[in-house]
C-alpha positions as CSV (number, residue, x, y, z in Angstrom):
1,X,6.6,-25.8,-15.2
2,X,5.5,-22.1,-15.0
3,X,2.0,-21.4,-14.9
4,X,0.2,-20.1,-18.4
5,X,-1.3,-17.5,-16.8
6,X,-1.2,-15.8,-12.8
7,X,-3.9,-13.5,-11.1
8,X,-3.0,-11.1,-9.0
9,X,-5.3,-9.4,-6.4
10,X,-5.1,-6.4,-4.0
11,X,-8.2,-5.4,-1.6
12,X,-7.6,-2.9,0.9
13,X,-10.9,-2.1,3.1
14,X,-13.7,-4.2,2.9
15,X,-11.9,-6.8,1.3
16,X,-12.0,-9.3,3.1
17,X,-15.8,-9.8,2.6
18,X,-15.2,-9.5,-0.5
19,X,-12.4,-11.6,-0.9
20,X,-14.6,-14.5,0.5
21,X,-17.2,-14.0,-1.7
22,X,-14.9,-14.6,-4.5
23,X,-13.2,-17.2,-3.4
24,X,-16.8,-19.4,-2.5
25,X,-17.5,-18.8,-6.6
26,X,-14.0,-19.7,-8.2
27,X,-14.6,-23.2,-8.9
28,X,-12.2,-26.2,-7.9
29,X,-9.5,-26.5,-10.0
30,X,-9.0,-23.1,-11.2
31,X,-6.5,-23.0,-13.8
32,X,-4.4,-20.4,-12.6
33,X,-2.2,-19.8,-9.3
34,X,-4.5,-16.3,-7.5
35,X,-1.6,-14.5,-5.9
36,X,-3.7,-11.9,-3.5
37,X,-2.7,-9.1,-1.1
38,X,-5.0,-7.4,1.9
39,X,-3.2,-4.6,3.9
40,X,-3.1,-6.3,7.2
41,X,0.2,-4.9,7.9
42,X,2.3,-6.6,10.3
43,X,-1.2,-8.3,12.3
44,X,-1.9,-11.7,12.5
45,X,-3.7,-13.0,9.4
46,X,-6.6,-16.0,9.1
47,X,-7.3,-15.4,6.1
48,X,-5.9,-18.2,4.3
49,X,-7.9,-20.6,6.5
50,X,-11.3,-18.3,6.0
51,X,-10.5,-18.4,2.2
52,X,-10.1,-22.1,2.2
53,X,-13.3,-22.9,4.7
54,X,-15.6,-21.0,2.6
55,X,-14.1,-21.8,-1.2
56,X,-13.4,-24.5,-3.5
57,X,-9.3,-24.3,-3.9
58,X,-6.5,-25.0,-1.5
59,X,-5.1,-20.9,0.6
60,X,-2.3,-20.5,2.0
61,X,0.0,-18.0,3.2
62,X,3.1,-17.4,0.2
63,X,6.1,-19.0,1.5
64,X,9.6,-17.5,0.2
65,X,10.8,-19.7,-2.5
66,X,7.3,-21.9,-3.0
67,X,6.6,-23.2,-6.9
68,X,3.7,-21.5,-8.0
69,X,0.6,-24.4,-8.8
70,X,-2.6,-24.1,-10.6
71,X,-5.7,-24.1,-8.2
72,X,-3.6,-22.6,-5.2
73,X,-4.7,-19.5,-3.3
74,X,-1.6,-17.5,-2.5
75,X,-1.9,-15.0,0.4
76,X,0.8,-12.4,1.3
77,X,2.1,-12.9,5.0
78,X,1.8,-10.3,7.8
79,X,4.6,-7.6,7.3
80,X,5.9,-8.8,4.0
81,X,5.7,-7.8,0.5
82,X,5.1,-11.0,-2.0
83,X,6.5,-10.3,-5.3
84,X,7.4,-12.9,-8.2
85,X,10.3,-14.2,-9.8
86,X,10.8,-17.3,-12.5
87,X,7.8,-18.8,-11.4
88,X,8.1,-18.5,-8.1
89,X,7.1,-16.5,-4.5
90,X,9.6,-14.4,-3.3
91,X,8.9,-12.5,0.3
92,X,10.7,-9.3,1.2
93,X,10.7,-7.1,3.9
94,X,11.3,-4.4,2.2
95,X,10.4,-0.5,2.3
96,X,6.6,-0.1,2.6
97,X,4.8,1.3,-0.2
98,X,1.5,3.9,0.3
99,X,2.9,3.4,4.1
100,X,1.8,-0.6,4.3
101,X,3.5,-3.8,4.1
102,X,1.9,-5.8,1.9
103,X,1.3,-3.6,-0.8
104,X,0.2,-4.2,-3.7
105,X,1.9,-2.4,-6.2
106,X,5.1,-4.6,-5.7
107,X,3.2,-7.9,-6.4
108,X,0.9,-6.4,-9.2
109,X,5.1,-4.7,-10.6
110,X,6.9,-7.9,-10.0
111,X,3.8,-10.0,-11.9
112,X,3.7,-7.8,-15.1
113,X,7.8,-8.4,-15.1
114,X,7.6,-12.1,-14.5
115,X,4.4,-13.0,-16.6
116,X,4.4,-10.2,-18.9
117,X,1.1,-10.5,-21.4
118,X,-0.4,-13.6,-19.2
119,X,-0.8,-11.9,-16.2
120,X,-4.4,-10.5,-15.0
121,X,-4.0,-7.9,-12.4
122,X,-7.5,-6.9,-10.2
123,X,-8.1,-4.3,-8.0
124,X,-10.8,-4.7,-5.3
125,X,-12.8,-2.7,-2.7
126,X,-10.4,-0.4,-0.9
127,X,-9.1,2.9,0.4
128,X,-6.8,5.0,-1.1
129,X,-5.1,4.2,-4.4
130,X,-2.8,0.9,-3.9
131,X,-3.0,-1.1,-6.7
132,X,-3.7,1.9,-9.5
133,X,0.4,2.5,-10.6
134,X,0.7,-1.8,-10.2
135,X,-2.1,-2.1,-12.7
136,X,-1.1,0.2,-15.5
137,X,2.5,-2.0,-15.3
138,X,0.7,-4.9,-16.2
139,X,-1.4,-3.3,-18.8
140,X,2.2,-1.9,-20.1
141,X,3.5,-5.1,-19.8
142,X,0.4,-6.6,-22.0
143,X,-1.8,-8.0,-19.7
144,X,-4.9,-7.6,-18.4
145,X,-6.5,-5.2,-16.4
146,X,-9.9,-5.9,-14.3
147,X,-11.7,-4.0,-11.6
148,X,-14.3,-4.3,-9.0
149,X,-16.9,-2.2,-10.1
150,X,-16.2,1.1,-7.6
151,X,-20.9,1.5,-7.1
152,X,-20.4,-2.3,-6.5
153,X,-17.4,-1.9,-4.1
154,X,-17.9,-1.3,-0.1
155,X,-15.2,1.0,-0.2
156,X,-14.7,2.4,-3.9
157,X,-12.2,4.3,-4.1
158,X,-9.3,1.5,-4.9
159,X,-10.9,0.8,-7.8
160,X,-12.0,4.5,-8.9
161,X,-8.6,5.1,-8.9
162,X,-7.8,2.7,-11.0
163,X,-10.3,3.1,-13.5
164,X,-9.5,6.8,-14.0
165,X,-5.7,6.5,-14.3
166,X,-5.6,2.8,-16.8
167,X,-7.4,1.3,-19.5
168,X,-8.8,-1.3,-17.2
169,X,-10.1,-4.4,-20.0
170,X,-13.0,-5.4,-17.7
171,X,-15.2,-3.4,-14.8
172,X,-18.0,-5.9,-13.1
173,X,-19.7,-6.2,-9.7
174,X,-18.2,-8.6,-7.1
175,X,-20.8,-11.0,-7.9
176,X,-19.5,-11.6,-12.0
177,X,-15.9,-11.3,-10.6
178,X,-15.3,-14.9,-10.2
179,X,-16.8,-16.4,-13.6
180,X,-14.9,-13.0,-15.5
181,X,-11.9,-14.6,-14.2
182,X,-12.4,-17.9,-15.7
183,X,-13.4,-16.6,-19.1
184,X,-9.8,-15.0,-19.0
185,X,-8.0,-17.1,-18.1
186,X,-9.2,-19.8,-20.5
187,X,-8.8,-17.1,-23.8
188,X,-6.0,-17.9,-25.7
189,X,-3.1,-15.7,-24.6
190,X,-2.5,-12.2,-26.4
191,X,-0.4,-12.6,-29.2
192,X,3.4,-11.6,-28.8
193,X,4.4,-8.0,-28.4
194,X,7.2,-6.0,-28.3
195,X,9.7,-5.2,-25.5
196,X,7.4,-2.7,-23.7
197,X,9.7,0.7,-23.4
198,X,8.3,1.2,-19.8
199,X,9.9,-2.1,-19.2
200,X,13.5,-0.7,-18.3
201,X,11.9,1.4,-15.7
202,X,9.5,-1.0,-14.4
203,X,13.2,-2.6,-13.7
204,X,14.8,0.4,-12.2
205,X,12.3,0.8,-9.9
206,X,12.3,-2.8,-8.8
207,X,16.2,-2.3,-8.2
208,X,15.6,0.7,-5.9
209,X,12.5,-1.6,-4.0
210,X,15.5,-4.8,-3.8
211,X,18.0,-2.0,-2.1
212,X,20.3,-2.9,-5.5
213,X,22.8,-0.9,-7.1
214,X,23.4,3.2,-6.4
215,X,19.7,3.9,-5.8
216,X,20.3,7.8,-6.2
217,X,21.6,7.2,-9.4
218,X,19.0,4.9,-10.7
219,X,16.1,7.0,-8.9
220,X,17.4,9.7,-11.3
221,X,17.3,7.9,-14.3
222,X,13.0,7.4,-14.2
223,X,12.6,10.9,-11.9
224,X,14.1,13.9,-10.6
225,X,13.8,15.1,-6.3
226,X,11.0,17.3,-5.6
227,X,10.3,19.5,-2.5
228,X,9.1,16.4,-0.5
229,X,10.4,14.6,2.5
230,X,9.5,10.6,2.9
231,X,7.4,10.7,5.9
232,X,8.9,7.4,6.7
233,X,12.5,7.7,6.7
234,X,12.8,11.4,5.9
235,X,14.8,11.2,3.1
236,X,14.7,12.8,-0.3
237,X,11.4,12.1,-2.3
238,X,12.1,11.3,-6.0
239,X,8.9,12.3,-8.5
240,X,8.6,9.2,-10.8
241,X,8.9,11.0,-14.6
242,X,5.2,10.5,-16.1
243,X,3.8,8.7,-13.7
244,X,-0.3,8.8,-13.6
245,X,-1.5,9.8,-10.8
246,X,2.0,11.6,-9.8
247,X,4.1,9.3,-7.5
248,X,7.4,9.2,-5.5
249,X,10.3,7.0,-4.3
250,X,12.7,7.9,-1.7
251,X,16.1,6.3,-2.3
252,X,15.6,3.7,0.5
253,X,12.9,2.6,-1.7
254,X,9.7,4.1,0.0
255,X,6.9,4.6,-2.4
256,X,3.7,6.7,-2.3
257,X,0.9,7.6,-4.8
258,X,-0.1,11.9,-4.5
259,X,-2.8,10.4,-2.0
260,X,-1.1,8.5,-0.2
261,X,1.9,10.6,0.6
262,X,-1.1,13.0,1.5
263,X,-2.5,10.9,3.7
264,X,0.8,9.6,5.6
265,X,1.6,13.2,6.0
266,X,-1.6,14.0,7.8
267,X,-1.3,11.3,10.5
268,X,2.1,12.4,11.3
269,X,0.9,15.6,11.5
270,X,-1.9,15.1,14.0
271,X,1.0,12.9,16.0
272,X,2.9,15.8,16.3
273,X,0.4,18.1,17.2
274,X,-0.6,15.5,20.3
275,X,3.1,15.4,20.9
276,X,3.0,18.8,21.5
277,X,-0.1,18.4,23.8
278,X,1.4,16.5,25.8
279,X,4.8,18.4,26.2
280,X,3.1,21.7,26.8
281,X,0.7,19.9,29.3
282,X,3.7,18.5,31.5
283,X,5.1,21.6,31.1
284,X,2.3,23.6,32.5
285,X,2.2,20.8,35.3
286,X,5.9,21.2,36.1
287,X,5.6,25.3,36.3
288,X,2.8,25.0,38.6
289,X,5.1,22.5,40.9
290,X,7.6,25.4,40.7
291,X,5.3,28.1,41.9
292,X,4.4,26.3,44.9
293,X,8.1,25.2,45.9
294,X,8.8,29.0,45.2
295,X,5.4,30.1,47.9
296,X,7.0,27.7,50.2
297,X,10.9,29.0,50.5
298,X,9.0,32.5,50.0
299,X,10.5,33.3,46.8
300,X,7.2,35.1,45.6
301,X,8.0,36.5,42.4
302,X,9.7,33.4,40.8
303,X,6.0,31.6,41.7
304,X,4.0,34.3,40.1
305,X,6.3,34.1,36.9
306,X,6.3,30.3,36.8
307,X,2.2,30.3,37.1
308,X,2.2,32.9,34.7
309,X,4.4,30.6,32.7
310,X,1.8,27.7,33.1
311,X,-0.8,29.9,32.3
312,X,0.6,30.3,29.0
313,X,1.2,27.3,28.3
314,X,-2.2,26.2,29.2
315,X,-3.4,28.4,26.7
316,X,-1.0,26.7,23.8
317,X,-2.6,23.2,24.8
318,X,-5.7,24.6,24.6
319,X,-5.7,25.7,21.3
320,X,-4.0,22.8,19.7
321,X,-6.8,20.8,21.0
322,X,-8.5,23.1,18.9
323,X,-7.1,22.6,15.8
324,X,-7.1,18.7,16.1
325,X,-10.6,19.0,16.9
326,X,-11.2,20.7,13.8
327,X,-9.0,18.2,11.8
């Protein structure tokens, strides 16, 4: 049968500290399936094995298709995203979101669809603001919202973000995390509510995420295209209509917060300006090999214009070090 209630759990930086401190408090048999995602990217993960050596429940990685179970720690594998459908795990390796695979908006998006009003969504230590648009679907979708105090958190601003952009139902040091958590998931369950209205686009955008349907179309049903390029396919960006903090979705199904995007942008940035290092500087090199071929066949003022040529571009690495410096 499907579980009465899920948790889901993102932790960026820092998290995995933290993540084992929870996980030594949560006692045996906790009546929920914990569904949690760490940005590791695509890099071999222990973390099931460290979460199950130092706690009480049975960790594993999420396999595609496993049965959700009570008592079960569900981590997302290297490189994919772990979402949830009828009850059940469903990997993708589908477009990164905030530039990672796992992310954890699509778990925290997929939960709130799945489990509506019984699902309780928590945001850990962490960088940046993964987690923060996830969390305000499951509040939209009824369910709970809970963060890791940010003063509490190694790395606060995860959960700073999250607590300025939703309603967040509980705020508490790592320390009260675990027995918070139990006292939820024991209440009786909310009573029914309404179809949320931000359900249909909650859906949209999971249809662009799956690759399903004209995702042009659909992107501009819930936005409109702004004056961004995706910094990881170049495509289009799409501005996601009322979204808080502002966010975008290109129509491969990329997804960045305002941060993030910002972020993504300035490391590609700084690789291009080391690209450009490192073409001027083998430029300068080859002009230099030219002058002294000229010297040697005694073509004189072809070698004076190619060192002058290296000179110059000497000058151009020179002052792009500069500005990375200063970056």
């Amino acid at each position: 049968m499907k579980p009465r209630r899920l948790v889901v759990l993102g932790a960026s930086a820092g998290g995995v500290t933290a993540l084992l401190s929870l996980c030594a408090s949560l006692p045996r048999g906790f009546p929920a399936p914990v569904l949690i995602v760490l940005h590791i990217g695509a890099n071999p993960s222990v973390l099931p094995s460290l979460l199950a050596a130092h706690g009480n429940n049975l960790s594993v990685h999420g396999e595609d298709g496993q049965t959700l179970e009570d008592g079960t720690l569900y981590v997302a594998p290297p490189d994919h995203h772990m979402l949830v459908v009828d009850g059940r795990i469903q990997l993708s390796h589908g477009p990164k979101e905030h530039h990672t695979r796992p992310a954890v908006d699509p778990l925290f998006r997929s939960a709130a669809l799945a489990y509506g009003r019984g699902v309780i969504g928590v945001v850990m230590t962490g960088r940046l603001d993964d987690g923060t648009a996830g969390l305000q679907a499951i509040k939209d979708c009824g369910g709970l919202a809970v963060i890791q105090d940010p003063a509490d958190a190694e790395h606060p601003s995860m959960p700073a973000s999250a607590r300025r952009s939703v309603p967040v139902d509980r705020c508490v040091p790592l320390s009260e995390l675990a027995a918070t958590l139990v006292r939820l998931v024991n209440e009786p369950m909310p009573a029914d509510m309404p179809t949320p209205p931000q359900r249909d686009r909650l859906e949209r955008e999971m249809s662009v995420f799956r690759g399903e349907g004209s995702a042009m179309e659909t992107l501009n049903e819930f936005g409109k295209p702004s004056m961004f390029a995706c910094p990881d396919c170049d495509g289009v960006l799409w501005e996601v209509g009322d979204a808080n903090p502002p966010r975008y979705r290109c129509h491969t199904g990329h997804a960045f917060s305002l941060r993030s995007l910002e972020a993504t942008q300035s490391s590609a940035t700084e690789e291009a300006l080391w690209g450009a290092i490192r073409a001027l500087e083998q430029r300068e090199g080859l002009l230099r090999k030219l002058a002294e071929h000229g010297r040697s066949i005694g073509a004189e003022n072809d070698a004076r214009r190619s060192e002058a040529e290296a000179d110059e571009a000497a000058q151009q690495a020179q002052r792009l070090h500069e500005m990375v410096e200063e970056r």
